[in-house]
C-alpha positions as CSV (number, residue, x, y, z in Angstrom):
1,X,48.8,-117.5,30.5
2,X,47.8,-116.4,34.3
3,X,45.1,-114.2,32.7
4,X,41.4,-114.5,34.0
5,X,39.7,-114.7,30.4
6,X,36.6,-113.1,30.2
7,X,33.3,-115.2,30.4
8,X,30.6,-115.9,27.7
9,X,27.9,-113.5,27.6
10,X,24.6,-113.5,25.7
11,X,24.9,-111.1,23.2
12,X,21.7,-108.9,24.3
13,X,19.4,-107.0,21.7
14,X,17.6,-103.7,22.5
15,X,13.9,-104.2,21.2
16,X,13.2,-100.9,22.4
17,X,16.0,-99.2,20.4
18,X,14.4,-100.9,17.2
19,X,12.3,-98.0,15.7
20,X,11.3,-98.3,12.0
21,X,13.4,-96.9,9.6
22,X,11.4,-94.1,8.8
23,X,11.5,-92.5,11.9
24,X,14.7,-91.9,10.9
25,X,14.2,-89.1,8.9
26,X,16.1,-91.4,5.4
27,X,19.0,-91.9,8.2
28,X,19.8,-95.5,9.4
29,X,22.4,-96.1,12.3
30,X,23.4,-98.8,10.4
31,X,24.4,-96.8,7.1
32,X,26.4,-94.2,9.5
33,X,29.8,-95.3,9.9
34,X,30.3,-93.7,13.6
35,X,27.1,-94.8,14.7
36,X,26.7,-90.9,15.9
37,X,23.4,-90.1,14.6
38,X,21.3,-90.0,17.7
39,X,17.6,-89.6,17.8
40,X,16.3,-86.1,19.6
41,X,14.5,-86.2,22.9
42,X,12.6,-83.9,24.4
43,X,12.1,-83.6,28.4
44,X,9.2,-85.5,28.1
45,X,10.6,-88.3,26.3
46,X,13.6,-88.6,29.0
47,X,11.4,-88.2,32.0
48,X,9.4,-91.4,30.3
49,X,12.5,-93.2,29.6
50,X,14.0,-92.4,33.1
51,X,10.6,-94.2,34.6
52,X,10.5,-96.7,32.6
53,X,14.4,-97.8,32.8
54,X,14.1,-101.6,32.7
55,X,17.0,-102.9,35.0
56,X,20.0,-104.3,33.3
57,X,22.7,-106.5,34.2
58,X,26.2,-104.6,34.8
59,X,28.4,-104.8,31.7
60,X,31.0,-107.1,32.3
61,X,34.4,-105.1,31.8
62,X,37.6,-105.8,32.3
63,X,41.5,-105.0,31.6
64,X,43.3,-107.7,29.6
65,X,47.4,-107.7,29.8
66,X,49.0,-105.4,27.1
67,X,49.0,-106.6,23.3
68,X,51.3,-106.3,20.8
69,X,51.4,-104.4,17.6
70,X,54.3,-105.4,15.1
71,X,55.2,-102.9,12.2
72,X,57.7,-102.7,10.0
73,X,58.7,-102.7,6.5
74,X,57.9,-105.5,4.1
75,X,59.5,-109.0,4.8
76,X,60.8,-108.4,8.0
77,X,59.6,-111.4,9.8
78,X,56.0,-109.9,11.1
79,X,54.1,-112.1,10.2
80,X,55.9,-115.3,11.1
81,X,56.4,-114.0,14.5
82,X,52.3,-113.4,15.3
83,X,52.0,-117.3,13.7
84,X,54.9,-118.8,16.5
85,X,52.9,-117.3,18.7
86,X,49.9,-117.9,17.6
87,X,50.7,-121.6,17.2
88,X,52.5,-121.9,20.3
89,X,49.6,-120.8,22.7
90,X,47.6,-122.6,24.8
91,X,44.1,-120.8,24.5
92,X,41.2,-122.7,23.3
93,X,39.2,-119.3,22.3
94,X,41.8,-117.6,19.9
95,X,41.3,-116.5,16.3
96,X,44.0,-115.2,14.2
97,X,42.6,-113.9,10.5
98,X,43.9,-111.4,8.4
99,X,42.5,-107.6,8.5
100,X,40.6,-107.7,5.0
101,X,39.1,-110.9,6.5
102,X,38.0,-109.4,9.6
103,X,36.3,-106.5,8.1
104,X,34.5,-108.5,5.9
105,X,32.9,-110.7,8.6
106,X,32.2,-107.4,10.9
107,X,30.7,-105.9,8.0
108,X,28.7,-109.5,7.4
109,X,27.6,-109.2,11.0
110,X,26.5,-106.0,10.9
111,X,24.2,-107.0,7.6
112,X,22.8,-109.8,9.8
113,X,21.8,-108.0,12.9
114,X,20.3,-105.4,10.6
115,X,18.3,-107.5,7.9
116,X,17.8,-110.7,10.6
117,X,17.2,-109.1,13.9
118,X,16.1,-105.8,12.5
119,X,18.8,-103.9,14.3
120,X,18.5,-100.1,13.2
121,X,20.9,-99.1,16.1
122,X,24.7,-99.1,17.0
123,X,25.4,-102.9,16.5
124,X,28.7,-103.0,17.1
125,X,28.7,-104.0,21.2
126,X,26.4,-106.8,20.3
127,X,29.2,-107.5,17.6
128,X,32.3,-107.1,20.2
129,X,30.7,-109.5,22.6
130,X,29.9,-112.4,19.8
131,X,33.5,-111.9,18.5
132,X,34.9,-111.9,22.4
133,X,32.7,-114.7,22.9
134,X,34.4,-116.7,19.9
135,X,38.1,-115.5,20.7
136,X,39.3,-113.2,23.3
137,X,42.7,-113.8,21.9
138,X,42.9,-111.9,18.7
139,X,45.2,-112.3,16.1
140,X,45.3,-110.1,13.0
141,X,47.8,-110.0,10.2
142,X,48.5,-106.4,8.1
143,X,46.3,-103.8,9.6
144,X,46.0,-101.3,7.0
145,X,42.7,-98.8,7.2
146,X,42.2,-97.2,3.9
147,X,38.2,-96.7,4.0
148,X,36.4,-93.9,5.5
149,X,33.6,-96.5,6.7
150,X,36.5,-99.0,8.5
151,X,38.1,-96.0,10.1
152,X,34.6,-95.2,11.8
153,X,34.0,-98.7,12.5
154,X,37.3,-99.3,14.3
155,X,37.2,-96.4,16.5
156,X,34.2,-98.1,17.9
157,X,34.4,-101.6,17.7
158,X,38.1,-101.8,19.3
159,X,37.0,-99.7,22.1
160,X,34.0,-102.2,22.8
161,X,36.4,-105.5,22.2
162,X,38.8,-103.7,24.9
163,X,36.3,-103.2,27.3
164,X,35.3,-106.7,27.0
165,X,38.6,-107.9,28.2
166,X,39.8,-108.4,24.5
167,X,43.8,-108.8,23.7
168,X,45.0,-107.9,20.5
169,X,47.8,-109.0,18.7
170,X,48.6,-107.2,15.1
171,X,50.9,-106.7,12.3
172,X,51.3,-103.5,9.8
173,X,53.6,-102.1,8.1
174,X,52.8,-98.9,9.6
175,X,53.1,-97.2,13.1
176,X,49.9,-96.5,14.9
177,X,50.5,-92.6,13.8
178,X,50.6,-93.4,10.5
179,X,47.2,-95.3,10.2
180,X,44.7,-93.8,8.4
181,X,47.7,-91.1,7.2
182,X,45.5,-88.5,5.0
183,X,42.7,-90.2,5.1
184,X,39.2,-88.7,5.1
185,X,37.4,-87.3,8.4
186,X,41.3,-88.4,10.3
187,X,40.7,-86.5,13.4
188,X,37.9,-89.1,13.9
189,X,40.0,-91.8,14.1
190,X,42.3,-90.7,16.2
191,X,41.5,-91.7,19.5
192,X,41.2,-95.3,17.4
193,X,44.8,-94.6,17.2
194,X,45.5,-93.4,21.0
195,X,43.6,-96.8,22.0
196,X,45.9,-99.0,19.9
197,X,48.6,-97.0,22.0
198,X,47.5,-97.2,25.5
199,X,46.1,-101.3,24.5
200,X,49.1,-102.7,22.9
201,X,52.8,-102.4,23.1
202,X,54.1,-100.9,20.4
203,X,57.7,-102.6,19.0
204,X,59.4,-102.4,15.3
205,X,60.5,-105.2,13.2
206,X,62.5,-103.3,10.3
207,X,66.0,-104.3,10.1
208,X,66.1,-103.2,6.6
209,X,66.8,-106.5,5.2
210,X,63.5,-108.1,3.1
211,X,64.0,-111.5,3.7
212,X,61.5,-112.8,1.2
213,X,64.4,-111.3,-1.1
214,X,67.2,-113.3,0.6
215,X,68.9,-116.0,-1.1
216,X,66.7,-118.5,-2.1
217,X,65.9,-120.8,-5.0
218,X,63.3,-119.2,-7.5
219,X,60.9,-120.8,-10.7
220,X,60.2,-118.9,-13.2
221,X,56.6,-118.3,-12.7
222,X,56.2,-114.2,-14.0
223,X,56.8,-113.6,-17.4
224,X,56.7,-110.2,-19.0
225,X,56.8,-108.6,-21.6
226,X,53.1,-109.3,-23.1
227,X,54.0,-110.8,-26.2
228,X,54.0,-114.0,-28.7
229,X,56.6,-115.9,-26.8
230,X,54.9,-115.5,-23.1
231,X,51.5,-116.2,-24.5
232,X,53.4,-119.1,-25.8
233,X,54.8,-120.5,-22.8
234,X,51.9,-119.7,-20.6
235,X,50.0,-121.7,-22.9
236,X,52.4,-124.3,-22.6
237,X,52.2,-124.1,-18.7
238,X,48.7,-124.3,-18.3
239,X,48.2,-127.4,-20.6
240,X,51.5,-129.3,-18.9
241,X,49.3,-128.5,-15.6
242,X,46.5,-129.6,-16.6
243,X,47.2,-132.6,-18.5
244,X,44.6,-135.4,-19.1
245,X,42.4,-133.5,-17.5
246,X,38.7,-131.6,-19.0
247,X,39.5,-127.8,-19.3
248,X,36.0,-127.1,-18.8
249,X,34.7,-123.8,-16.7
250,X,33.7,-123.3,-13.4
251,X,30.4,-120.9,-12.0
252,X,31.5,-120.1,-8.3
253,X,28.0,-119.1,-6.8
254,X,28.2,-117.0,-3.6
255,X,26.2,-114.0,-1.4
256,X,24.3,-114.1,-4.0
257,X,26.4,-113.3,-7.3
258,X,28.0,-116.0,-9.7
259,X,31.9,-115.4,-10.7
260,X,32.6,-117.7,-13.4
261,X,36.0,-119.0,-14.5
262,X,35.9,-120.1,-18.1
263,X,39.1,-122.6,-17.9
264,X,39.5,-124.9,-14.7
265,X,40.4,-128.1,-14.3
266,X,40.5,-130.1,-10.9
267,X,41.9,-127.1,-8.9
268,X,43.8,-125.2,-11.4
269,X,42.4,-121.9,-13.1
270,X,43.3,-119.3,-15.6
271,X,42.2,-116.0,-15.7
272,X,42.8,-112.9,-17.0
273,X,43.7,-109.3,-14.9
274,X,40.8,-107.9,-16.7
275,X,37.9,-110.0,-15.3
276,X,39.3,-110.5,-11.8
277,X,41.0,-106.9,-11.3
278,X,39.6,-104.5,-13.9
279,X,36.2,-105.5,-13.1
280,X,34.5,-104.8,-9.5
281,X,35.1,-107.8,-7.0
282,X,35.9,-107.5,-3.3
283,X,37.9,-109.7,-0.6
284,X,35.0,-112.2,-0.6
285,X,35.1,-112.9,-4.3
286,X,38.6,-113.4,-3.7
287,X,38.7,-115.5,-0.9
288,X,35.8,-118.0,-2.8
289,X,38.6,-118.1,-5.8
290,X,41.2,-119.4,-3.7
291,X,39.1,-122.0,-1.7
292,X,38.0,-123.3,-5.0
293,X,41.9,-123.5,-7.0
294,X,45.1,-124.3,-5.4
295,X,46.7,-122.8,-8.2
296,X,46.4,-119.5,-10.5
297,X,47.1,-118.2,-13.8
298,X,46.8,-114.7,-14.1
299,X,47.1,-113.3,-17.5
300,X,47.8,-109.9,-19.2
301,X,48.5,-107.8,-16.4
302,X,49.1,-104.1,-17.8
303,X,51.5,-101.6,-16.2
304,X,49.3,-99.3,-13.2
305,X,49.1,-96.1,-12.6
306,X,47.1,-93.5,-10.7
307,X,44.3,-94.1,-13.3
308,X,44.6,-97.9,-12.7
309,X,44.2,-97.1,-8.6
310,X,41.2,-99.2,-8.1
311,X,42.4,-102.3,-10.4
312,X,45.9,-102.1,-8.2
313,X,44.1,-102.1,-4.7
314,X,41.6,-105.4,-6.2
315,X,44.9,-106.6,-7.5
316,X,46.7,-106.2,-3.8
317,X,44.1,-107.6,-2.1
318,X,43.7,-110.7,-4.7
319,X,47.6,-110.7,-4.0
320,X,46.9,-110.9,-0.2
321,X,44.3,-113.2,-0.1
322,X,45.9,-115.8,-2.4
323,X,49.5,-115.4,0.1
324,X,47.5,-115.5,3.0
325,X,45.3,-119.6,1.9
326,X,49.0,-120.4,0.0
327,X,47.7,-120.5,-3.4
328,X,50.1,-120.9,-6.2
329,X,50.4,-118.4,-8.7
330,X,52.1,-117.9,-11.9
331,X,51.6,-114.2,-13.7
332,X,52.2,-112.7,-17.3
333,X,52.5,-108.9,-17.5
334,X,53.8,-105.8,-19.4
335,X,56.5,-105.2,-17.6
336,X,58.9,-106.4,-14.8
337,X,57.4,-106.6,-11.2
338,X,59.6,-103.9,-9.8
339,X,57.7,-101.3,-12.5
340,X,53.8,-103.1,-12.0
341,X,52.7,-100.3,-10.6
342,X,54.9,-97.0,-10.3
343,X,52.3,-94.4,-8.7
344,X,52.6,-92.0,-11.7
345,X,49.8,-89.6,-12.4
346,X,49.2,-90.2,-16.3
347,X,45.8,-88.7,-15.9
348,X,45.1,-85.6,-18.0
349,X,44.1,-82.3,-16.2
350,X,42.6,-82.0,-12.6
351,X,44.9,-84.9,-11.8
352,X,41.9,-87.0,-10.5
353,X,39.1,-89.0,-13.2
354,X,36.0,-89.2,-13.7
355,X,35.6,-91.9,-10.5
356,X,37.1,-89.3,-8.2
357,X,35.0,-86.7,-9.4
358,X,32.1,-89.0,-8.8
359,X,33.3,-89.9,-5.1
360,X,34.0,-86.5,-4.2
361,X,30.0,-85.4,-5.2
362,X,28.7,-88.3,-3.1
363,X,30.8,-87.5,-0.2
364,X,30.4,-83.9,-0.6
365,X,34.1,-83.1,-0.5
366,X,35.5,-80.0,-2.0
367,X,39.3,-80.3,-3.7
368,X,40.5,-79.2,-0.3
369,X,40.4,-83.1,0.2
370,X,42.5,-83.9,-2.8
371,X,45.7,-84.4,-0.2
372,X,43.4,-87.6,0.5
373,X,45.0,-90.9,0.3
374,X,42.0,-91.8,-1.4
375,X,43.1,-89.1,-4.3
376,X,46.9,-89.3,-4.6
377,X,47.1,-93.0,-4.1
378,X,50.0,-92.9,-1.4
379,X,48.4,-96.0,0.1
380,X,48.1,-97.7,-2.8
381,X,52.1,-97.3,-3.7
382,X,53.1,-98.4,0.1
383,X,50.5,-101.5,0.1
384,X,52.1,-102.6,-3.1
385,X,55.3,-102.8,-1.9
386,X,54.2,-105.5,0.2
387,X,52.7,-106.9,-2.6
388,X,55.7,-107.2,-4.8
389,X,57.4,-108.5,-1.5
390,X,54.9,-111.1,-1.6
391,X,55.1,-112.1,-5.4
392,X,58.8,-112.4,-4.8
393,X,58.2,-114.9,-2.0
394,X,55.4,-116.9,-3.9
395,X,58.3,-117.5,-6.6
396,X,60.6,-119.7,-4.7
397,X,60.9,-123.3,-4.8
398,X,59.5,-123.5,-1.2
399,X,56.3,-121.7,-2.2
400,X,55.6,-123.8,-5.1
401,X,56.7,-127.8,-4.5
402,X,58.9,-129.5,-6.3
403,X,55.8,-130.9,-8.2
404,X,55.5,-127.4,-10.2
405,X,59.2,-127.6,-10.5
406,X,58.9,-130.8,-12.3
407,X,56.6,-129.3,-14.9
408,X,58.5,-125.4,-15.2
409,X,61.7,-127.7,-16.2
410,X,59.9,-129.6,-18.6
411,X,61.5,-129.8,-22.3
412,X,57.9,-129.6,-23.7
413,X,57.8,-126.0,-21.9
């Protein structure tokens, strides 16, 4: 509370950085994830640049008190902490969002500055001060870096928010060492992880107890196995939840694409795993499903493995987003939640598919890279722990109302 905030600044833009994308040589800044491709000068050119050195106002910089970084297992109280505090602090410019949020507006400002203000260079101090600008105070639930191009972003963009007097407050349920664990290019992101060390305290939250799991009471809102009888009574559900009401479906129109949901009905949607998981949507498509229905039914939800990693990570993140906005959700599946997703390799041969042979071309890798997270699908088993965490949590009577109790103890179900 005694700490000197730092001051608005005008985000400035460099017009003489701007150079036309083909004087790249087919390379953008913008497209490189560590910003690191830098454009060769001869003497000349520096002399010239050295004369003509426009005089610039000193960067404002400063130290901002310690932050924190929670981690521990799933359901251990993390993220209730970060909201006390959050809630319980003064501070008019604070922001608390979770991490596939955040990404997904840096990676929004980042399209912006390039397509708006025809930014071709690093972007990401003009990013730091807008977001230090809105909140200097920042909040951020589940840090998780799984992406080659979020690892390269990070390692800049939290060095340019600390500079700028930033203070971070985070949950995972990793350690700072374990970030990133595997991943692609790691020893780049390192220093991300020595910043998050030297900027934040450090403190654990496991006391091996999950206490979504604790006593509490539960609805029966996931049904498994996929047969007759659950088709029946998810039938039975929706129709109880949506009676007297037109079943009629929705077009959700956003950046530029159109998800549509073909049963709705004044907040309440059914859907099936296939079209919201199996098929290619991201945290934004997500996030405009939840701010349109209060409540879910997700249907036919097959048994993941390896093979199914990309359908389990849209499938975590549709988990997190709809946990994070307090959406209602009631699930049908192959089997129980403890066996959704298991991590076995059922994939014939190389041990990776066609996709990963695909991704390994683009990126150039070689199978030396196969210990990749991205290939064995380690991060995928840990995040879904949390998401089974989650699911367990999103079944109790204090998750759902005693409205949605009314119609699960209905005779008619």
């Amino acid at each position: 509370m005694a700490y000197d905030p730092p001051p608005l600044q005008e985000p400035e833009l460099d017009p003489d950085a701007a150079r036309p994308l083909h004087e790249h040589k087919g390379r953008d800044d913008i497209e490189s994830p560590d910003f690191a491709w830098v454009k060769e000068q001869t003497l000349t050119s520096r002399l010239s640049a050295w004369f003509t050195k426009k005089a610039s106002k000193p960067e404002v910089q400063r130290r901002g008190p310690d932050g924190l970084y929670l981690y521990g297992s799933v359901g251990t109280g993390k993220t209730m902490v970060m909201d006390l505090f959050y809630n319980s602090t003064n501070i008019d410019r604070k922001r608390r969002v979770h991490f596939h949020a955040f990404m997904q507006d840096v990676h929004r400002r980042i399209h912006q500055l390039r397509i708006d203000k025809g930014v071709t260079y690093d972007p990401l101090p003009i990013i730091a001060t807008e977001l230090t600008n809105e909140a200097w105070l920042l909040c951020f639930d589940e840090l998780q870096v799984t992406d080659i191009t979020d690892a390269m972003i990070l390692r800049r963009l939290f060095d340019e928010l600390f500079k700028r007097g930033m203070v971070m407050i985070t949950t995972s349920n990793r350690h700072p060492d374990e970030l990133y664990q595997n991943g692609i290019q790691r020893a780049s992101f390192l220093p991300t992880v020595a910043l998050l060390k030297e900027r934040c305290r450090v403190h654990s939250l496991n006391s091996g107890i999950d206490y979504r799991k604790e006593d509490m009471e539960r609805l029966s809102v996931y049904f498994a196995p996929l047969n007759n009888a659950t088709k029946h009574h998810v039938d039975a559900i929706f129709k109880k939840l949506t009676e007297g009401q037109q079943v009629v479906s929705k077009s959700l129109e956003f950046l530029g694409r159109t998800l549509e949901i073909a049963e709705t009905a004044d907040g309440i949607a059914r859907m099936s795993f296939q079209q919201i998981c199996g098929e290619p949507h991201s945290a934004a498509d997500y996030l405009e499903v939840v701010n349109n229905f209060h409540t879910i039914i997700l249907t036919d939800i097959p048994r993941m493995t390896l093979s199914h990693r990309n359908e389990a990570r849209r499938f975590i993140t549709f988990i997190d987003t709809m946990y994070e906005n307090k959406t209602k959700l009631l699930i049908s599946a192959e089997t129980d939640l403890a066996n959704l997703f298991t991590g076995d390799d059922d994939m014939q041969g190389s041990g990776y598919g066609a996709g990963e042979r695909l991704l390994m071309d683009d990126l150039k890798l070689t199978t030396e890279h196969l210990t990749s997270s991205i290939f064995t699908g380690s991060e995928e088993v840990f995040a879904f722990q949390r998401a089974v965490s989650r699911l367990v949590e999103m079944q109790s009577l204090q998750w759902l109302g005693p409205e949605l109790k009314e119609v699960l103890s209905s005779r008619v179900l």
